[in-house]
C-alpha positions, 0 to 999 in steps of 0.5 A, a space after each residue: 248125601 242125606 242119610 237114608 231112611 227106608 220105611 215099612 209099614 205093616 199092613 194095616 188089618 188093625 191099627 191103633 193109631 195113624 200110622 202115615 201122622 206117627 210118619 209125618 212127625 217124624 220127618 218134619 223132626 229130620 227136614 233135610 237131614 234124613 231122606 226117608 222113602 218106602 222102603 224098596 227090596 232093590 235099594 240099600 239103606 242106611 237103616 230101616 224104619 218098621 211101622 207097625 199099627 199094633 203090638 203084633 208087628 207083623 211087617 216083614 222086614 228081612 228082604 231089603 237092605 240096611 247096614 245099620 239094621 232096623 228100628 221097629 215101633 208099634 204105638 205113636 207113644 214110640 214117636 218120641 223114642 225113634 227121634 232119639 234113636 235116629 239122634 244117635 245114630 246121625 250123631 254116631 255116623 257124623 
């Protein structure tokens, strides 16, 4: 089973930044590794990718389920950051 990545966007009022191509890049760095879906309140996570369009990362987060608790970015200068995050939490959990 793939580890599971649920993802939260912000909403959206004003980004800097494609949020939905910072996503992309991401899931083609885990093809087949990570599972990554919208995040569902009735789902459990192994953890929780919060996407924010501007440093006032206003998405909510505290209703869906993660054991490993959430990673949070707001620039796509992130994108880098959230690979090694996710590096380390695959290699930890292996």
């Amino acid at each position: 089973m793939r580890f599971k990545c649920g993802v939260r966007f912000c909403g959206g009022c004003n980004p800097r930044y494609d949020r939905g191509k910072a996503l992309e890049k991401i899931k083609e760095h885990f093809k087949d590794r990570i599972e990554f879906s919208y995040a569902k309140e009735d789902v459990d996570y192994d953890i929780l990718l919060v996407i924010g369009g501007c440093t006032n990362n206003c998405a909510s987060f505290s209703q869906f389920n993660s054991r490993l608790g959430h990673i949070t970015m707001w620039s796509e200068n992130h994108i880098d950051r959230i690979i090694e995050e996710l590096e380390a939490t695959l290699l930890k959990e292996s």
